[in-house]
C-alpha positions, -999 to +999 in steps of 0.1 A: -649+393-166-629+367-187-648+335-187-639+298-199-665+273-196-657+238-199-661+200-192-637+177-183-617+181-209-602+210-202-589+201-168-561+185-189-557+203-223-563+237-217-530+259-209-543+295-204-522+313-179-540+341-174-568+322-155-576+337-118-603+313-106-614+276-113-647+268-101-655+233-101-695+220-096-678+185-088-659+167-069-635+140-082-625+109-064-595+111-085-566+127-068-544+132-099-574+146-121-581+169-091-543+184-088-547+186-131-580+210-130-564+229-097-533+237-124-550+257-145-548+282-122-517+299-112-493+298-139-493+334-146-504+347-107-521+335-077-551+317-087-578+302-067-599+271-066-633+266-059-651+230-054-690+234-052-704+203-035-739+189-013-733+181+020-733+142+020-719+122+001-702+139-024-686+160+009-670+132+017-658+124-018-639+157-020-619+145+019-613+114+008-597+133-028-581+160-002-564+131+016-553+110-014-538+141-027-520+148+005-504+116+012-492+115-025-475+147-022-461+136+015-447+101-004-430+126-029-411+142-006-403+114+011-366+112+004-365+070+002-394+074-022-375+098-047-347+070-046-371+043-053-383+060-086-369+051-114-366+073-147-360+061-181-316+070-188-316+064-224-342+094-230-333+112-263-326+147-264-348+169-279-320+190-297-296+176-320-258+172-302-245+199-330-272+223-320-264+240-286-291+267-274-276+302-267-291+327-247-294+357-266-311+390-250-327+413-272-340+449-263-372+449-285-387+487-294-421+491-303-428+509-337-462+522-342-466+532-381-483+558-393-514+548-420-512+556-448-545+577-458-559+561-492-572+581-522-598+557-524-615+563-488-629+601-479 
């Protein structure tokens, strides 16, 4: 089994997408930092999240992140939201305007060579 350990810093810098389960031993009252761990599941295939919590108190904290989290994906869709939002026009490009990406496939061929036996190993 391939394991990752980590604190909360990998909930935002790590970018593995082979990763099939999170398991989280917290819950976060932070809707945003919540939907960042949950992503680093699922990039490559279905992944799946798992929040441990205690009944109580920190219960509650993971609804009250579970409804936050709801209600900021319903405003997203919401179509008088997305008009709302403003993005920055004057963004530059990341390419140069001379430099135009072109697709170009490419049938690659594995080529297993043969080693060479040395005089110097027997």
């Amino acid at each position: 089994i391939n394991t990752v350990v980590a604190t909360c810093v990998g909930e935002e810098g790590l970018d593995i997408g082979e990763v099939d389960m999170i398991v989280s031993f917290d819950a976060l009252s932070s809707p945003v930092r919540m939907v960042q761990r949950m992503g680093r599941t699922g990039r490559a295939r279905c992944g799946k999240v798992v929040v441990l919590v205690a009944e109580g108190a920190e219960e509650k904290q993971l609804e009250r992140c579970n409804a936050k989290t709801e209600a900021m994906y319903k405003m997203l869709k919401n179509e008088r939201t997305r008009q709302r939002v403003a993005f920055f026009s004057h963004s530059p490009s990341l390419l140069c305007r001379r430099h135009l990406p072109k697709l170009v496939k490419v049938q690659l061929e594995s080529q297993v060579e043969e080693e060479e036996e040395s005089d110097d190993i027997k």
